[in-house]
Structures are given as C-alpha cells and as structure tokens.
Residue frames relative to the residue before (quaternion, step in Angstrom):
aa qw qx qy qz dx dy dz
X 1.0000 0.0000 0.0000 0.0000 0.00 0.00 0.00
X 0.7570 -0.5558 0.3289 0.0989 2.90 -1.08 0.94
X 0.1666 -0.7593 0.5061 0.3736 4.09 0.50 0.31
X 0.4110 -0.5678 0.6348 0.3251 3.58 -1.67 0.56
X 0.0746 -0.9051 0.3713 0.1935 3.16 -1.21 0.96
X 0.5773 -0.5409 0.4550 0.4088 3.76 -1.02 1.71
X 0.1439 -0.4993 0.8527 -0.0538 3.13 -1.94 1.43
X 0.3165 -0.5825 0.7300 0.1658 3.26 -1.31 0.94
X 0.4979 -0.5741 0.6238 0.1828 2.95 -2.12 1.15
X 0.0861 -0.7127 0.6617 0.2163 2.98 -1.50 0.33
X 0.1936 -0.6619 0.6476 0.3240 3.35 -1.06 -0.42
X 0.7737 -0.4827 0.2147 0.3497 2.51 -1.88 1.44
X 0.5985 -0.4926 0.4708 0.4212 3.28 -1.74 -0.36
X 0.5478 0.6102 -0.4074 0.4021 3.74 1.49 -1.04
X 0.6314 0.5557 -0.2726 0.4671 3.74 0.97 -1.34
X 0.6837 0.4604 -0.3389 0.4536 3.73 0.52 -0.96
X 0.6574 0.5116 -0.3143 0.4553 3.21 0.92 -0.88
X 0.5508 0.5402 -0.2754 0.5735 4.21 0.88 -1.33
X 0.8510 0.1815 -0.2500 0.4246 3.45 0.41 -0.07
X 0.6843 0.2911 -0.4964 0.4479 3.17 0.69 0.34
X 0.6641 0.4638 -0.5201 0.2708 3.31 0.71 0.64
X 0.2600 0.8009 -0.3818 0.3811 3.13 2.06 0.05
X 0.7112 0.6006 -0.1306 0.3412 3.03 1.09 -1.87
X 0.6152 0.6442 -0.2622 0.3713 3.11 1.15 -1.74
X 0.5171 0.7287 -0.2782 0.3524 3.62 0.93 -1.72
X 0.8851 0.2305 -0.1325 0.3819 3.10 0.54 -1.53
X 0.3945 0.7454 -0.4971 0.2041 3.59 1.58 -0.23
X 0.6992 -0.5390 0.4437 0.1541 3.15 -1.86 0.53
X 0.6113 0.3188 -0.2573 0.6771 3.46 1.47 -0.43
X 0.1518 -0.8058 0.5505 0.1567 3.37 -1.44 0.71
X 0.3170 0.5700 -0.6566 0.3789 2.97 0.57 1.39
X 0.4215 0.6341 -0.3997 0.5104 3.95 1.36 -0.48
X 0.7963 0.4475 -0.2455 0.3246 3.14 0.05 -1.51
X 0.5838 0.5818 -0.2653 0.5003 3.62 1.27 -1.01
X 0.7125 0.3510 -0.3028 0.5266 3.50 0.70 -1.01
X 0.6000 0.4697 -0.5241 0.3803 4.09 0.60 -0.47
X 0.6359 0.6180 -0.3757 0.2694 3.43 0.96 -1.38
X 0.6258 0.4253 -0.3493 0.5527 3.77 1.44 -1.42
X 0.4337 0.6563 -0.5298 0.3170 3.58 0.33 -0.46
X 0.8086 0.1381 -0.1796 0.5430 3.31 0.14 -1.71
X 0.5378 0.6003 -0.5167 0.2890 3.69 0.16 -0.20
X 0.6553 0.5198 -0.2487 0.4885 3.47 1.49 -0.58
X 0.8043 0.1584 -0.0828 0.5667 3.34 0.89 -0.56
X 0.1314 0.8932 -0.4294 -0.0246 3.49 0.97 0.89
X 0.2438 -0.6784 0.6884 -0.0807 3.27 -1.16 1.11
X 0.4295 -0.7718 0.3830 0.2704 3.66 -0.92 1.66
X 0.5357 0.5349 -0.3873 0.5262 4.02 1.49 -0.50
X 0.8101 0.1626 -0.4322 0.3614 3.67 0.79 1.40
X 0.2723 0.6675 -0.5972 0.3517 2.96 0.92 1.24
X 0.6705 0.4466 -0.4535 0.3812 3.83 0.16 -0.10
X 0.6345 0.5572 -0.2612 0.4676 3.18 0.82 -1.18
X 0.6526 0.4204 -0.4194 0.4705 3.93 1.13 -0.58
X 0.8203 0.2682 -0.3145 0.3954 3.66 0.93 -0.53
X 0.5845 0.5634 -0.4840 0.3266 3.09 0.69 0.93
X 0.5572 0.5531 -0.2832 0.5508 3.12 1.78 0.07
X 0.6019 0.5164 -0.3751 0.4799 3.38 1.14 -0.52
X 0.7938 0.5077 -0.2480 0.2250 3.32 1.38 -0.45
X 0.5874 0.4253 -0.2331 0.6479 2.77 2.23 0.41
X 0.4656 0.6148 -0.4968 0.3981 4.07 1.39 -0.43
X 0.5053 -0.6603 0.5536 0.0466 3.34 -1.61 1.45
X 0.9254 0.0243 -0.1854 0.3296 3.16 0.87 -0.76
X 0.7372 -0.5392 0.1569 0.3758 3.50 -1.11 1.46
X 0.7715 0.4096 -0.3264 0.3612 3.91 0.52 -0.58
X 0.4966 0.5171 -0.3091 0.6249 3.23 1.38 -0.28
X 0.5894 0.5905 -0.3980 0.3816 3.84 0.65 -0.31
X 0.6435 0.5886 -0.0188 0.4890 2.75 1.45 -2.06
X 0.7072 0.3396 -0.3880 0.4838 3.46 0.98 -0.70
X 0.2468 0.7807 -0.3791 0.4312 3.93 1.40 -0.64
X 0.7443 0.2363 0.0306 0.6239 3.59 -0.32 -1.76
X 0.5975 0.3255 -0.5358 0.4999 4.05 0.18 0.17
X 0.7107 0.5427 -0.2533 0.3691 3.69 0.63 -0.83
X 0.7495 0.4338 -0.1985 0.4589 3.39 1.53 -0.46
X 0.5383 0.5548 -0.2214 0.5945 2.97 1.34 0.14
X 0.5792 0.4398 -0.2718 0.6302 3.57 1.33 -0.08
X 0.6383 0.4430 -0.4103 0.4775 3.87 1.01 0.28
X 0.6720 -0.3527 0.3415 0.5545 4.14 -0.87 0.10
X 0.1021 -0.8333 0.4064 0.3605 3.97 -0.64 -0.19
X 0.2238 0.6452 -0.6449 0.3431 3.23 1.83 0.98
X 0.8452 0.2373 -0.2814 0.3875 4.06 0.48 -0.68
X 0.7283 0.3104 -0.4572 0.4051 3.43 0.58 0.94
X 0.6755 0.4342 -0.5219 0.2876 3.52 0.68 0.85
X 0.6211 0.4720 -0.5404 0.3152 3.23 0.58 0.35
X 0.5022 0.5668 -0.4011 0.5154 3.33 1.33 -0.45
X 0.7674 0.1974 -0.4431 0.4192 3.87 0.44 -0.08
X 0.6071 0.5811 -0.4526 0.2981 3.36 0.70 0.15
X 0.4685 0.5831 -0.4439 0.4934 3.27 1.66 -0.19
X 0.5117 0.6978 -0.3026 0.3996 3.60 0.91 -0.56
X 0.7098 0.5350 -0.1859 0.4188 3.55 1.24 -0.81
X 0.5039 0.5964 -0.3446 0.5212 3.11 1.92 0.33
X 0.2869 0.8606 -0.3661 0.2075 3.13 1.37 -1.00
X 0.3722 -0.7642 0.5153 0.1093 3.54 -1.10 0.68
X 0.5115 0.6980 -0.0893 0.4931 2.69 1.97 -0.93
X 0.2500 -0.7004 0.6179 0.2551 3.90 0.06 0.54
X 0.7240 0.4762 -0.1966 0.4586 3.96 -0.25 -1.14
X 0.6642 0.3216 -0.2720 0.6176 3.98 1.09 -0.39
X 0.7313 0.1578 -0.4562 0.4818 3.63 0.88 0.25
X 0.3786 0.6021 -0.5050 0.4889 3.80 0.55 -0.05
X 0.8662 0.0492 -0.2480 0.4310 3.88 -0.11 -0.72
X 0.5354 0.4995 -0.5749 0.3652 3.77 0.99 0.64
X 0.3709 0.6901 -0.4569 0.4212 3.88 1.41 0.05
X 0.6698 0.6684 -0.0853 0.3121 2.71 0.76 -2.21
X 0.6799 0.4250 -0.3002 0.5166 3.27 1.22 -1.18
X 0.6373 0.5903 -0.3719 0.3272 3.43 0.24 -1.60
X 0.6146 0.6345 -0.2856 0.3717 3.53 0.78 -1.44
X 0.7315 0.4043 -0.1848 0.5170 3.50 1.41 -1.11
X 0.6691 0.4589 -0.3673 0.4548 3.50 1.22 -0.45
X 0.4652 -0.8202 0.3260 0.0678 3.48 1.30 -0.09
X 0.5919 0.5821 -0.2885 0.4771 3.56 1.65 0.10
X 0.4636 -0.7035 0.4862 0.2320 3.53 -0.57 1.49
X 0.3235 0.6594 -0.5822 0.3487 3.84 1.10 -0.15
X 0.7797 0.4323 -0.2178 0.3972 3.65 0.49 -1.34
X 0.5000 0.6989 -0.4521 0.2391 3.89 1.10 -0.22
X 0.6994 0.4412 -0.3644 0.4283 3.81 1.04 -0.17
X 0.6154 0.4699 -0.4610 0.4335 3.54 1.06 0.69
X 0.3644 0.6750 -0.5140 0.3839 3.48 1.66 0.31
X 0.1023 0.8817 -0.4343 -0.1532 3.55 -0.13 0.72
X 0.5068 -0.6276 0.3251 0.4936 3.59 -0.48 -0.06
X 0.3678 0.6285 -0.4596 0.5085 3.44 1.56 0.28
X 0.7942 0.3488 -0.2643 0.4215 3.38 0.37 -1.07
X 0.5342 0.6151 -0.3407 0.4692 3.57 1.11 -0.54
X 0.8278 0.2490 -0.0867 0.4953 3.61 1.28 -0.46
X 0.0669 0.9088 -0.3665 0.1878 3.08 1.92 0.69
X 0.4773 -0.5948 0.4784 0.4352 3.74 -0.52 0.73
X 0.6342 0.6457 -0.2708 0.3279 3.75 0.57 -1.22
X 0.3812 -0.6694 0.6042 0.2038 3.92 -0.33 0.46
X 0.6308 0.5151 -0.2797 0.5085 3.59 0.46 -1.08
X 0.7678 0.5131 -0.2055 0.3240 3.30 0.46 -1.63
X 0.6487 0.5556 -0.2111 0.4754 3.43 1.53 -1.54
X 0.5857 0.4492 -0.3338 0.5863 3.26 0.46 -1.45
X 0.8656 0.1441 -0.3934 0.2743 4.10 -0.61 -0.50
X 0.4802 0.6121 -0.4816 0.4035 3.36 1.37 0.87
X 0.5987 0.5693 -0.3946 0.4022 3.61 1.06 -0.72
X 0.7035 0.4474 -0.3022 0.4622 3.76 1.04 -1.25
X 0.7016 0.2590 -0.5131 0.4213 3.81 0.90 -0.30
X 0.5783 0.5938 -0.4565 0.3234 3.70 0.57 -0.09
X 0.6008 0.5691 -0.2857 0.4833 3.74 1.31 -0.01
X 0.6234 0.5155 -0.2316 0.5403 3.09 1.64 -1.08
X 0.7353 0.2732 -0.1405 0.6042 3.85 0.98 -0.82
X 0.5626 0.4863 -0.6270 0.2322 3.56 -0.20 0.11
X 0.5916 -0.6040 0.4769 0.2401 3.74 -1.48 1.11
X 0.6527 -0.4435 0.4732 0.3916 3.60 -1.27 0.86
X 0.8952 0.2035 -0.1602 0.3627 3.46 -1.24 1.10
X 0.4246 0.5598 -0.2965 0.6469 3.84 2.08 -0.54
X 0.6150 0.5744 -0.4621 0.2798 4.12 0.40 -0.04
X 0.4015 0.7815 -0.2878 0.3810 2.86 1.03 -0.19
X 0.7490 0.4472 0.0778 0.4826 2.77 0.48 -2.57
X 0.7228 0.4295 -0.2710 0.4686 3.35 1.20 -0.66
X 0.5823 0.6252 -0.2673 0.4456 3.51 1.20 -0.54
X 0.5533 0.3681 -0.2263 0.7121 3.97 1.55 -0.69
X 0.5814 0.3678 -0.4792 0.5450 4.11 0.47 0.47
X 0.6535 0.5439 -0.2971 0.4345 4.00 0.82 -0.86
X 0.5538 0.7280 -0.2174 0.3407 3.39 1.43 -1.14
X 0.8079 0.1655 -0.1802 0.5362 3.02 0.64 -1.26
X 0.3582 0.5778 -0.6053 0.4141 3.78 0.64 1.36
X 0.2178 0.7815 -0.4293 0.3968 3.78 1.04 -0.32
X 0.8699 0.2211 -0.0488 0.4383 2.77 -0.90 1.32
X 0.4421 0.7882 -0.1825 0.3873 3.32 1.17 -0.82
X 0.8542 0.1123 0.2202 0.4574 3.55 -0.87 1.00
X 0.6933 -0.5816 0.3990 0.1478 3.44 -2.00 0.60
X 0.6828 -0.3964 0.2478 0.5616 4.09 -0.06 -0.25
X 0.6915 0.4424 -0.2366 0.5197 3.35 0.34 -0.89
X 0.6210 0.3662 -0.3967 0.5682 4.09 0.85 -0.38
X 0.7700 0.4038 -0.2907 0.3994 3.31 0.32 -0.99
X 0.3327 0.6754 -0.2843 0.5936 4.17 1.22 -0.59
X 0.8040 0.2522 -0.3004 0.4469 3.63 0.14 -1.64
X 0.7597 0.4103 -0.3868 0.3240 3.81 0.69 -0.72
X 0.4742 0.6144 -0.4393 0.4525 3.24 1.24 -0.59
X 0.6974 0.4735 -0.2906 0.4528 3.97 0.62 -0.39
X 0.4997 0.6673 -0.3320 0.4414 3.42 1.47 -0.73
X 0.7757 0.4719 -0.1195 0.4017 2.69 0.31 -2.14
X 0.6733 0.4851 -0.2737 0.4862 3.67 0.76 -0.81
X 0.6946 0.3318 -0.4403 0.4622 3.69 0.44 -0.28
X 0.4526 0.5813 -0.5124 0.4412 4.01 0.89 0.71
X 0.6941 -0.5560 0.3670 0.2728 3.28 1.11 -0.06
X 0.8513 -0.0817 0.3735 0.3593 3.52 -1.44 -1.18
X 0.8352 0.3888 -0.2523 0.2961 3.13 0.77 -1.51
X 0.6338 0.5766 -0.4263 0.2899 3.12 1.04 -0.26
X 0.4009 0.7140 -0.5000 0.2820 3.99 0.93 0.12
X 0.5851 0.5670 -0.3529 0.4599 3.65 0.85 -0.19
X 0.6628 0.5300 -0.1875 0.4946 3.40 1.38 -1.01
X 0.7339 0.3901 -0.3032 0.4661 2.94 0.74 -1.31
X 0.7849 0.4310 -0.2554 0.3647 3.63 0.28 -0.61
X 0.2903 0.7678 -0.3905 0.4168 2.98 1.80 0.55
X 0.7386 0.5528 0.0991 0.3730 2.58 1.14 -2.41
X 0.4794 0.6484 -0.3673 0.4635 3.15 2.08 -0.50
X 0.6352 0.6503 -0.1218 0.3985 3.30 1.14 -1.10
X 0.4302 0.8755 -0.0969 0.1976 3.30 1.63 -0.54
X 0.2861 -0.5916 0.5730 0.4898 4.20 0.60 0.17
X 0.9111 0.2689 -0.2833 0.1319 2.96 -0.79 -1.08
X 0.4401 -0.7036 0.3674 0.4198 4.13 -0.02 1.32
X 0.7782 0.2907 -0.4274 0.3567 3.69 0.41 -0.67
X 0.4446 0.4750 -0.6465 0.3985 4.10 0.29 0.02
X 0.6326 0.6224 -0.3276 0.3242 3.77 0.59 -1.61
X 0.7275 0.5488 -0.1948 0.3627 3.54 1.26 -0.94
X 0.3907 0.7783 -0.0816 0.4848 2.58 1.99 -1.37
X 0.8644 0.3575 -0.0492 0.3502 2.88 -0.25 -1.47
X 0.4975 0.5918 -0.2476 0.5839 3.80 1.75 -1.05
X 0.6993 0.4144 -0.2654 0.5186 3.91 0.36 -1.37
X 0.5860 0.3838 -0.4913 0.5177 4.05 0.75 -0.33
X 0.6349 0.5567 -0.4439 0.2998 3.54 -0.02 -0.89
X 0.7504 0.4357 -0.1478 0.4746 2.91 0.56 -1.73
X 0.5804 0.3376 -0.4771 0.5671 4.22 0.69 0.26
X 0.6582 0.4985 -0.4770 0.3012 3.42 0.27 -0.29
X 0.3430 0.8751 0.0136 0.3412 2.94 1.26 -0.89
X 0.3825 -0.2423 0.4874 0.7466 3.30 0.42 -2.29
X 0.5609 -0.6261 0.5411 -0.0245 3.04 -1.45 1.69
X 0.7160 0.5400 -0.1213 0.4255 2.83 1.06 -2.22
X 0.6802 0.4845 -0.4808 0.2674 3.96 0.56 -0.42
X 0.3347 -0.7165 0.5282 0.3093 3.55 1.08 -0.42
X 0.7602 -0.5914 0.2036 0.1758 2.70 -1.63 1.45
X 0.4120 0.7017 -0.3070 0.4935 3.50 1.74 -1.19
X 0.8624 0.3424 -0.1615 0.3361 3.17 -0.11 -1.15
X 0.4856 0.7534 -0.2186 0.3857 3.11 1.39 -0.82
X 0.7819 0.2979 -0.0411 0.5460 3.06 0.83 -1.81
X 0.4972 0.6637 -0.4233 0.3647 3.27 1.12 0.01
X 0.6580 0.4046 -0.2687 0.5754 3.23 0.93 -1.87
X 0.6367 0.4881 -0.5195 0.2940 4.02 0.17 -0.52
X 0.7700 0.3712 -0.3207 0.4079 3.53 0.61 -0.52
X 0.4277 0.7202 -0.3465 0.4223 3.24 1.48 0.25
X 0.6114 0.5555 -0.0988 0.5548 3.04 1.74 -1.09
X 0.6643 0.4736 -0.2983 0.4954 3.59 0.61 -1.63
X 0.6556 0.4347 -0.3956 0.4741 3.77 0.75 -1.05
X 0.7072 0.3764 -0.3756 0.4659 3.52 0.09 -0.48
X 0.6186 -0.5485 0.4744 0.3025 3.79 0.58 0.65
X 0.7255 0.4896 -0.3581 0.3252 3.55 0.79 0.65
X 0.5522 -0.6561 0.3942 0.3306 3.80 -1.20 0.86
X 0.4997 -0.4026 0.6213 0.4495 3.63 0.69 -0.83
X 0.8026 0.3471 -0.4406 0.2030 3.31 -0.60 -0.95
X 0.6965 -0.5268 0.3739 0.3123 3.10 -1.56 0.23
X 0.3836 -0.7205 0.5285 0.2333 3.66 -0.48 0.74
C-alpha cells in the first residue's frame, strides 16, 4: 500500500503576519517596535488594541509611545475606550499618563466622566500634566468653568515644564479663568501667587513667553504685589 502523503500546515498569511507583529511589539531594538507599531496602525485589526495599550504602558521610548497612541486611535473607539479607561486605575503611573495621552488624541467626550479630579491632581507629574491637556480637549460646552477652579488649585505646582503645562491648560479655557486666576493672585502662598500672575500675563500676550512671564511675576510677588490692575 501505498504511503499517505504528510502535507505540512501552514498558517495563513493574516496569522503569520498577527504574529509577527505581535512579536515585533516586544523586540529589543526599537526601531522593530516603531515599525510593528506603524505596521498595525496601518492595517488596524481590533485583536491589537490591548496588546497596543499594554505596551504603551511599559515602552521606554517616547516615539514609539507616540506611534502606540497614533496606532490606537486608528482602531473603532467603541473598542479602545473602555479598555483605556480601565487603564486609569492603573497602579502604574506611565500606563495612565499615556492612556490620557491617548484619549486626548481620540477626542470623544464619551471619555469626559473619567476625567477625575483625582486624576487632575494625580501625585505623578507625567500623569497630571497629561490629564490637564485631555481635560481641555474634552470638557463639555459650559463645564469650563468648573474645570478651570479644578486647574486652580494645581498653581504653583511642580517645576517649569509642570507648571508651563497648566498655565497652557488653563489658558486654552479662554476668558473664564480671570476670576480664578486673580483669585489666586491673592493667595498665601508666593509661588501659586506667581503662578497664577505668569498665566494671566500669557493669556494676555502669548508672544512674551513663559520665562519671562514668570520672571516678571515673581518680580512682582517679591515686591509684595498681586498683579492686578489697580
């Protein structure tokens, strides 16, 4: 009798392909990782949306992050926002910082009631600062307001670049925040008071830059003044 002859299996090309970009994600060189990340971001398929935010919640380096959240945002966001909002529980500081990060880019107010004021005041720098920009990006017509007296008491807050990021928050609300801020002018403590003078004054004139800004405010606060206009 004749032998039966053994055909090897393959697997598909779609499967060969789902795994090696599975694979790619996790390679040791990130230039791999960058190219798996455009890979699926180009051809996006919903059995890699977890796997992108769980990698985003551990990937080291920033352009590969950036592609990450360029790639998630190229999938439906009925199936990546609840999966990043589960993310906002995270223990991890760097897995919530770039699921913010993402939402901010996916842009759907669906996700404004997990903006908390917990998270708005997040021990993490990273974390805060990428809550203030999605909470500017998602807060509902007429909620600025309310959101601008949550930004307030960040004032003061943290090194240039933290303090730079709210001062930018708070200004893209606009108008309303001059009650606040000149609230804050008024403030005990000299750096919220300083803080709070260097927003005005970008809001103001854009063009002087923050440097200066905060310079001339503490220039002021030392001399025992609020800023405000007499």
């Amino acid at each position: 009798m004749a032998k039966e002859e053994v055909v090897p299996m393959t697997m598909p090309k779609q499967d060969t392909d789902t795994t090696r970009a599975f694979q790619g994600l996790e390679d040791g060189n990130s230039s791999v990782r960058l190219r798996a990340a455009l890979a699926v971001g180009t051809d996006p398929d919903p059995r890699f949306v977890d796997k992108l935010i769980e990698r985003s919640a551990i990937e080291p380096e920033f352009y590969v992050r950036d592609m990450l959240t360029w790639a998630l945002t190229r999938h439906p966001a009925s199936m990546t926002i609840p999966a990043l909002l589960e993310e906002l529980h995270s223990e991890r500081a760097q897995a919530r910082s770039q699921a913010l990060h993402t939402l901010s880019k996916i842009g759907d107010r669906r996700a404004w009631p997990a903006i908390t004021r917990a998270l708005l005041s997040d021990a993490d720098d990273e974390v805060a600062r990428s809550a203030w920009r999605t909470a500017v990006v998602l807060v509902p017509e007429g909620e600025e307001p309310e959101l601008a007296a949550v930004l307030s008491t960040q004032l003061g807050r943290g090194e240039r670049e933290t303090q730079l990021s709210l001062s930018r928050a708070l200004i893209a609300l606009g108008e309303v925040i001059l009650p606040i801020l000149r609230a804050a002018m008024t403030d005990l403590d000299p750096r919220v008071r300083a803080h709070a003078i260097a927003t005005e004054r970008l809001l103001r004139d854009p063009d002087a830059g923050f440097e200066f800004a905060i310079k001339e405010a503490k220039r002021v606060v030392a001399l025992g003044g609020s800023g405000q206009e007499e």
